[in-house]
C-alpha positions as CSV (number, residue, x, y, z in Angstrom):
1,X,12.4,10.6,5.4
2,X,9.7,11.2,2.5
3,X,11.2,9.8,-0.7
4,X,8.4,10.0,-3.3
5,X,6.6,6.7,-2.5
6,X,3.3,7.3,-4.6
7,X,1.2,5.0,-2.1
8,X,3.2,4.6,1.2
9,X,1.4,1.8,1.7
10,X,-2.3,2.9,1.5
11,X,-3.3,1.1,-1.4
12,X,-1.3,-2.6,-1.4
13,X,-3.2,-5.0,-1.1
14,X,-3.0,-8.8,0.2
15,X,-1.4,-10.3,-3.0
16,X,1.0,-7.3,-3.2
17,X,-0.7,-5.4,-5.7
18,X,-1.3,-1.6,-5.9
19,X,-5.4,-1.6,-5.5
20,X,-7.4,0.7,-8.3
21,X,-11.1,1.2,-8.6
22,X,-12.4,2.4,-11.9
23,X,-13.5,6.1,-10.9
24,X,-10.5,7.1,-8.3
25,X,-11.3,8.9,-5.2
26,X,-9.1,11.7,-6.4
27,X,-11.9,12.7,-8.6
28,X,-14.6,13.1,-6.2
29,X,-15.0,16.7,-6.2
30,X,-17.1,16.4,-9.5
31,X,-17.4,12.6,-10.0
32,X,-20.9,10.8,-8.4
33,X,-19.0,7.7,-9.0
34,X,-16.2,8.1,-7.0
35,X,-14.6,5.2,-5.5
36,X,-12.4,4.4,-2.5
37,X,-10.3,0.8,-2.8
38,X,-10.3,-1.2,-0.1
39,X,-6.8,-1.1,1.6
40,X,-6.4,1.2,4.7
41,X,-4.4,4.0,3.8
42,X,-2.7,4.4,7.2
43,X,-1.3,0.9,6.3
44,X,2.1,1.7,5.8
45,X,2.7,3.9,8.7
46,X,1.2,1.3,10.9
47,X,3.8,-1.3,9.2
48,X,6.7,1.2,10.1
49,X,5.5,1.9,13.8
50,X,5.3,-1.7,14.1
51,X,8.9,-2.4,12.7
52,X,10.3,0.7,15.3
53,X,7.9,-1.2,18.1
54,X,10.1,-4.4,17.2
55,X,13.0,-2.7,17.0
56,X,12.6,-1.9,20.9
57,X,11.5,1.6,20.6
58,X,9.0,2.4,23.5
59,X,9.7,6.1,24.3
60,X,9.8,9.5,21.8
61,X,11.5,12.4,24.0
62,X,12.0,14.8,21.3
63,X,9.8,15.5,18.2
64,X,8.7,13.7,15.3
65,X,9.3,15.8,12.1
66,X,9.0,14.5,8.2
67,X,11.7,15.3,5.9
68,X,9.7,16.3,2.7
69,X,13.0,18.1,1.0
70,X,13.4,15.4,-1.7
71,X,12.3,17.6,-4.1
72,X,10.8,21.7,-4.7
73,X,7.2,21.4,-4.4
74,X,5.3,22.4,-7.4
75,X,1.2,22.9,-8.5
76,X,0.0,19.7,-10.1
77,X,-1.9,20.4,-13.3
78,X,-4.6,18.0,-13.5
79,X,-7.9,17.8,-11.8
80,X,-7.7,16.2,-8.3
81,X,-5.2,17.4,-5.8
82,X,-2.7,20.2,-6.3
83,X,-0.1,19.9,-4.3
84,X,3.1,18.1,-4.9
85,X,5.1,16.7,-2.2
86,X,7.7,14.6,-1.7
87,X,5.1,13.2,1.0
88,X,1.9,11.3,0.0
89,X,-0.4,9.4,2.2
90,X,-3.7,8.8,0.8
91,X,-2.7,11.0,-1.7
92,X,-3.3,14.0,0.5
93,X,-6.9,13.7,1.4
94,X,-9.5,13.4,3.6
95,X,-11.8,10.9,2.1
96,X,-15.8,11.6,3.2
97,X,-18.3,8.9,2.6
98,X,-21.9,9.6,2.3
99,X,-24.4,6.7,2.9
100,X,-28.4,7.4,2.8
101,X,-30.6,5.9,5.1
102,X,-34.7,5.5,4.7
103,X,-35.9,8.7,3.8
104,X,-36.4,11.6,5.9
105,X,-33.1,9.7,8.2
106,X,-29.9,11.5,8.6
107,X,-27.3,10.2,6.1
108,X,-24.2,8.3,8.1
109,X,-20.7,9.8,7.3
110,X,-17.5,8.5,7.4
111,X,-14.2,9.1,6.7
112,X,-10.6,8.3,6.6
113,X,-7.8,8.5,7.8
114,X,-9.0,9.0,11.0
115,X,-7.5,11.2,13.2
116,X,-8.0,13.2,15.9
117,X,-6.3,16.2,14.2
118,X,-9.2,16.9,12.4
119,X,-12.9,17.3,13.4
120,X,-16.1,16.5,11.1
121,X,-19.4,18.3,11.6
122,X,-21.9,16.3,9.3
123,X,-25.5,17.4,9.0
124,X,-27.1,15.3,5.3
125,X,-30.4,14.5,4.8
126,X,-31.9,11.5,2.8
127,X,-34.6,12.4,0.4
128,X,-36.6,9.8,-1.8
129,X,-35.1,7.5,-4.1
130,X,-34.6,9.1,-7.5
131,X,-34.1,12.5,-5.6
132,X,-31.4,14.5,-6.0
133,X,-28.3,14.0,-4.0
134,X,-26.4,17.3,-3.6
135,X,-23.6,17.6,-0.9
136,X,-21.3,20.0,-0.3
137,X,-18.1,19.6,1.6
138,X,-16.3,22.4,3.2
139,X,-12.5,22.8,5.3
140,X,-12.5,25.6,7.6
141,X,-9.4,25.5,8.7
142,X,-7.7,24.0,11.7
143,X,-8.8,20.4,10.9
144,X,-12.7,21.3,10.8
145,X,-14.8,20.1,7.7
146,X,-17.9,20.6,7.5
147,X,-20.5,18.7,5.3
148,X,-24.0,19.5,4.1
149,X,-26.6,18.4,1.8
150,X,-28.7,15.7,0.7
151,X,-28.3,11.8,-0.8
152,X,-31.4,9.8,-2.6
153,X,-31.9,7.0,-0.6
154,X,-31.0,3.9,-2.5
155,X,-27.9,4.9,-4.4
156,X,-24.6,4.3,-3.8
157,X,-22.5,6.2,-1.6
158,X,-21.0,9.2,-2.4
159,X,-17.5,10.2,-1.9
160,X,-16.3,13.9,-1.3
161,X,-12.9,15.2,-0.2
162,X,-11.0,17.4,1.2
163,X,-7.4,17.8,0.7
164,X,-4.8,18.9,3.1
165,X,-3.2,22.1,2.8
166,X,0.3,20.8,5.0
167,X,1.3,17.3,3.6
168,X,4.2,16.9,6.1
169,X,1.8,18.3,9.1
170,X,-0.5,15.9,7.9
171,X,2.0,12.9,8.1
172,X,3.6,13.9,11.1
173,X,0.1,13.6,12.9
174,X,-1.0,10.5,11.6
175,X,2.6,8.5,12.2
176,X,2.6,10.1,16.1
177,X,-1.1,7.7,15.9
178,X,0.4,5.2,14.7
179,X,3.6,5.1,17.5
180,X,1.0,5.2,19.8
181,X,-1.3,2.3,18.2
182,X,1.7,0.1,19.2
183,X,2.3,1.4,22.1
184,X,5.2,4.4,21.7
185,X,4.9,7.0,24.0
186,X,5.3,10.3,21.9
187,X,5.9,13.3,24.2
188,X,4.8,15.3,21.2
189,X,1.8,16.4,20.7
190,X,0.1,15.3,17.1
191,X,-1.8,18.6,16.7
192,X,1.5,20.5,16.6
193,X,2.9,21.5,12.7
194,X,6.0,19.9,11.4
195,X,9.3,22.0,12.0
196,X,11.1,21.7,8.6
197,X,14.4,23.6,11.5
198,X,14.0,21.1,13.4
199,X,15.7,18.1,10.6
200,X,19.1,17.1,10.4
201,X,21.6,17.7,7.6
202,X,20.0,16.0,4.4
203,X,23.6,14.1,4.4
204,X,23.1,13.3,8.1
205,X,21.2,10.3,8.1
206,X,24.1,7.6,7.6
207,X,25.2,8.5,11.3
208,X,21.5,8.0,12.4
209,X,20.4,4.5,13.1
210,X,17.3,3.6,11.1
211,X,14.5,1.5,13.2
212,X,11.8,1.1,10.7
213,X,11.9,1.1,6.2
214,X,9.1,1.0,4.1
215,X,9.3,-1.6,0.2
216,X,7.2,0.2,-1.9
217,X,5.5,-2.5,-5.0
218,X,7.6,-1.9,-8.2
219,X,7.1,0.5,-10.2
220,X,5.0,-1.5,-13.0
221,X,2.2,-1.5,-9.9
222,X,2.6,2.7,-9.7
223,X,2.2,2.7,-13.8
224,X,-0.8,0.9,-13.8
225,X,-2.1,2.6,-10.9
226,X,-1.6,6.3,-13.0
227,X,-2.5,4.9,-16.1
228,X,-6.1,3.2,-15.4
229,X,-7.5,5.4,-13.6
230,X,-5.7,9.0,-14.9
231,X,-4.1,9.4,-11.5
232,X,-3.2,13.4,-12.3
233,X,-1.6,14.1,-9.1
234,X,1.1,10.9,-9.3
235,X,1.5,11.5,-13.2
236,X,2.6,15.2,-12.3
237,X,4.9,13.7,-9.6
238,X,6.8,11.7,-11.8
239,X,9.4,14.6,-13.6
240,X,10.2,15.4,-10.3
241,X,11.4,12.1,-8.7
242,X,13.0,11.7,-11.9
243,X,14.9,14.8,-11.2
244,X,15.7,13.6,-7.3
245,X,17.0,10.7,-9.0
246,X,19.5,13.0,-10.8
247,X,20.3,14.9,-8.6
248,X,18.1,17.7,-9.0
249,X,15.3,19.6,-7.6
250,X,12.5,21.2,-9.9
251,X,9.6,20.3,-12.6
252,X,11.6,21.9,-14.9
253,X,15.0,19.9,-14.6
254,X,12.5,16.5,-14.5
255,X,10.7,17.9,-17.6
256,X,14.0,18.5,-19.3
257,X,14.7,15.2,-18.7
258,X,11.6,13.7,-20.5
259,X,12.2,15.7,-23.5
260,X,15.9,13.8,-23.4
261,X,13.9,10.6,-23.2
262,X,11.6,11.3,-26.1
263,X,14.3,12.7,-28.3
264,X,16.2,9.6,-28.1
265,X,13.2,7.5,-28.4
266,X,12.6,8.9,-32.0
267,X,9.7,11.1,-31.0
268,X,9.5,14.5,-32.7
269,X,9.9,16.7,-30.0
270,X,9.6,20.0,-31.4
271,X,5.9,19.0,-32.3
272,X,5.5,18.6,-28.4
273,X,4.4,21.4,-25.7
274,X,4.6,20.7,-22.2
275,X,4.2,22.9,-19.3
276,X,3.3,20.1,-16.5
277,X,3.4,15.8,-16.6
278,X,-0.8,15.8,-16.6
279,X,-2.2,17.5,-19.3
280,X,-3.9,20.2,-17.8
281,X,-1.3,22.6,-17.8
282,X,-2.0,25.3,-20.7
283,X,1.3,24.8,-22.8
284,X,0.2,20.9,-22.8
285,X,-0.3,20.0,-26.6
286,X,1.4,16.9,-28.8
287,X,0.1,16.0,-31.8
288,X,-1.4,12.7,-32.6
289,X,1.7,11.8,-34.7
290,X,4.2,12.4,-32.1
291,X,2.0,10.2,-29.5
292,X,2.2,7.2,-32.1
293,X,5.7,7.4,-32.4
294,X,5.9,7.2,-28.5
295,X,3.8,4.2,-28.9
296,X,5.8,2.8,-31.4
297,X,8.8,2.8,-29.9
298,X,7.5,1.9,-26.4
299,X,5.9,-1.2,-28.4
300,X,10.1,-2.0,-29.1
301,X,11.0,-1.8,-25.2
302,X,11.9,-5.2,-23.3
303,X,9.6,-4.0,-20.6
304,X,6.4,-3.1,-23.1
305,X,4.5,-5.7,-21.7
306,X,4.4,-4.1,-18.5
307,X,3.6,-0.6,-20.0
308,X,1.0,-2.6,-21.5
309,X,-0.5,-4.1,-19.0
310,X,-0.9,-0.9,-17.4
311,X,-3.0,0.8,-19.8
312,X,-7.3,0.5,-19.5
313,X,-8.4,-2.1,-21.0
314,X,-11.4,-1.1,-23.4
315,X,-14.7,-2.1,-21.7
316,X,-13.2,-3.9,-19.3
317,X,-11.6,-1.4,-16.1
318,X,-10.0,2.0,-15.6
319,X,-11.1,5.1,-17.2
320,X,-12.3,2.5,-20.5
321,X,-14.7,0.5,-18.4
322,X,-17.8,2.1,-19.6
323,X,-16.6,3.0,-22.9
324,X,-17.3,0.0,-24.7
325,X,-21.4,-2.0,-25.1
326,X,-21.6,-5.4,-24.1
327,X,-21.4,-6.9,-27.7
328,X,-18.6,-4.7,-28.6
329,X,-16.5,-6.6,-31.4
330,X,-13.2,-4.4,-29.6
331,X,-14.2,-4.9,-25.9
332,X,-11.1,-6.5,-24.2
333,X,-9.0,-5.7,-27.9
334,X,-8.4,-2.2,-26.7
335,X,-5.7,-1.5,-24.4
336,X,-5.1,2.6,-24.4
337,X,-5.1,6.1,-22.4
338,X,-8.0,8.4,-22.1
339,X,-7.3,12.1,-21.7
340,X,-9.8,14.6,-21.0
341,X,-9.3,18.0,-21.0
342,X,-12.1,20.7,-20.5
343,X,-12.8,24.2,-19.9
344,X,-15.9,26.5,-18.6
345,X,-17.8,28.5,-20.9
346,X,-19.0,31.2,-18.4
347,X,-20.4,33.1,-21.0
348,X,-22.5,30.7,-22.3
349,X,-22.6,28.8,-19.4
350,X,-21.7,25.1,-20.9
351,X,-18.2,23.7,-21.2
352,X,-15.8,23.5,-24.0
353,X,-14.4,19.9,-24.4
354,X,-10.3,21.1,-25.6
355,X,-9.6,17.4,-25.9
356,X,-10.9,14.0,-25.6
357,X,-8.3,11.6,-26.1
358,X,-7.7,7.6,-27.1
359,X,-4.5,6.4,-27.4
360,X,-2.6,2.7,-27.2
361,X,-2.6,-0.5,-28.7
362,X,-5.5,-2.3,-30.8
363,X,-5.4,-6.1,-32.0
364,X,-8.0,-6.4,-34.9
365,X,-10.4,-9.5,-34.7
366,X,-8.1,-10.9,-37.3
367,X,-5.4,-10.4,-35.3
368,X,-3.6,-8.0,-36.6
369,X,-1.8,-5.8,-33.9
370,X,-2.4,-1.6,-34.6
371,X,-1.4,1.3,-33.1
372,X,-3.6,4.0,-32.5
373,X,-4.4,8.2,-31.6
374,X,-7.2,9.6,-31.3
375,X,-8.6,12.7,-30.6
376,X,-12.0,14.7,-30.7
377,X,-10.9,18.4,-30.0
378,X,-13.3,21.8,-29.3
379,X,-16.3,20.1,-28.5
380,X,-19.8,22.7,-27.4
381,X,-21.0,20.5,-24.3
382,X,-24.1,21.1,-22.4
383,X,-22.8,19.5,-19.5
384,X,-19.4,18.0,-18.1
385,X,-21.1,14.1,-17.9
386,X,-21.5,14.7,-22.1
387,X,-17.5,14.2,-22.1
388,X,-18.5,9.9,-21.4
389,X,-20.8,10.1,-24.7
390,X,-17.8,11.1,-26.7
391,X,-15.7,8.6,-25.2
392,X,-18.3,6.1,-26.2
393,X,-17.9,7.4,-30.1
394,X,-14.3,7.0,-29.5
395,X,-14.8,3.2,-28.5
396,X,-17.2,2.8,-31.7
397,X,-14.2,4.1,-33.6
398,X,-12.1,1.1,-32.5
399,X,-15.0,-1.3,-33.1
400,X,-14.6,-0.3,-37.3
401,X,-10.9,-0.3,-36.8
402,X,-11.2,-3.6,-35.1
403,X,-13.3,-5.7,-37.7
404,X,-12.0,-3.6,-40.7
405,X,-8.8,-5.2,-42.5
């Protein structure tokens, strides 16, 4: 039964922690630095087909179906996947890695999760160092991707992905693997779609015995995870689990919820627009004022130093890792959320930067502790990798506000 677990597993590591890498795998439809984090992300299906292997389970006569009704599903509203589920592993996606070779050698691909669900046909050519690396990535349907293009030798490898148009088809198939990893026989096969019919009553399950249970990390570890690296699709999942935990079922009852929260909080809410939990939604707009008040009162909360904690840290990791130079005076004095928000100028053909966005928590090299919003709005940009230059003014901005007193 899905219940909303952000990670299910995929991304804890050894020490218990929720793994990030600066530049998260969600954005590698447009991102050349991309990242995967090390953790398998079949790692908590494995742990619960190990616990149901313990538990004496050796046979499956019937089917194996995924109870995603937690929740409505609803269109995320941030770059990176769209879908949201009540059912996440790996977030959704089919991860592609693209290693060169020496030139003029085919490029080795790999991805994950495996499965045999889905088939990759891989044809990428390495071409010179300093050459351009161009790959495109493809899904044609029926668990076939297909991937073509080029990689400069020497560089990194690039990540590409492809994300899953049935979440609970894609969960069923990978936990039938992982049954038969430890040795379940599942008489169903894992290429067949999930049967939503098929489930018991949603009240049903207390009559059922339960072999296997996942513990997610807390929550702090899911906040930090959202917050460095601008996780879009689990920030837009969060009004809805808040609504499941009320009893409800749609974005809008979660997102009637939040303005509850910020009302009491002190915020001004009627100086708030929200159509989504992202940003990207087109009724998203607050004003710097009402974000500092957030702030403020956050700063007043007996778990602030978690929230803390959880925001980049300028110069340092997350989305603020590149945003600050070496001798900045407010490297490591920053900790705060980016937002980027930007839109195609077909006409023209640039890109409009709507918002760039700093906002957090700033202790001055006196010491002084300051709370801060920034925001550069309606930007002309030449290009989307512009957007990191004016995240770099932004930084400079907290280098004055830093040694200024």
């Amino acid at each position: 039964m899905a219940t909303g677990d952000l990670t299910l597993g995929g991304r804890t590591d050894d020490a218990g922690h929720i793994a990030f890498a600066n530049s998260d795998h969600t954005y590698a439809g447009f991102s050349p630095n991309a990242e995967l984090t090390a953790p398998d992300p079949l790692a908590g299906l494995d742990d619960l087909a190990r616990q149901a292997a313990a538990a004496g389970l050796k046979r499956v006569r019937g089917d194996v179906l995924v109870d995603d009704r937690l929740f409505d599903r609803a269109e995320g509203t941030g770059s990176g996947p769209s879908l949201i589920t009540p059912i996440l592993v790996n977030d959704n996606l089919i991860d592609l890695t693209i290693s060169p070779g020496e030139a003029g050698a085919a490029a080795t691909v790999a991805w994950r999760p495996q499965s045999s669900a889905w088939q990759v046909d891989a044809r990428v050519e390495t071409v010179p160092e300093g050459g351009e690396s161009k790959v495109e990535v493809q899904s044609l349907g029926s668990g076939r991707i297909v991937v073509r293009g080029q990689i400069a030798a020497a560089r990194q490898p690039l990540v590409r992905i492809v994300e899953v148009d049935d979440p609970a088809s894609f969960a069923r198939t990978l936990l039938i693997e992982a049954l038969a990893r430890q040795g379940i026989v599942v008489e169903a096969s894992p290429l067949a779609t999930n049967r939503p019919e098929g489930l018991p009553p949603a009240d049903g399950y207390a009559a059922l015995q339960q072999v296997a249970v996942l513990t997610s990390p807390p929550f702090s570890e899911n906040a930090k995870l959202i917050l460095k690296v601008s996780h879009n699709l689990h920030a837009s999942t969060l009004p809805l689990l808040v609504a499941a935990h009320h009893g409800q079922r749609t974005l809008a009852d979660g997102l009637h919820r939040q303005h509850d929260f910020l009302q009491a909080a002190g915020v001004d809410v009627d100086a708030i627009s929200f159509g989504g939990a992202a940003g990207g939604d087109r009724a998203d707009y607050v004003t710097p004022r009402v974000v500092v008040q957030l702030l403020r009162h956050m700063a007043g909360r007996p778990d602030f130093e978690a929230y803390r904690a959880a925001l980049p840290i300028l110069g340092v990791d997350g989305t603020l890792s590149a945003a600050a130079a070496e001798d900045s005076p407010a490297r490591d004095r920053v900790q705060a959320k980016t937002g980027t928000l930007i839109w195609e100028n077909t006409m023209n053909g640039r890109h409009l930067l709507a918002s760039k966005a700093l906002a957090g928590y700033l202790t001055t090299t006196s010491g002084r502790r300051l709370v801060l919003g920034l925001y550069v709005n309606n930007v002309h940009l030449d290009d989307t990798a512009s957007t990191a230059r004016v995240g770099r003014d932004l930084g400079r901005l907290c280098d004055v506000f830093c040694t200024a007193e």
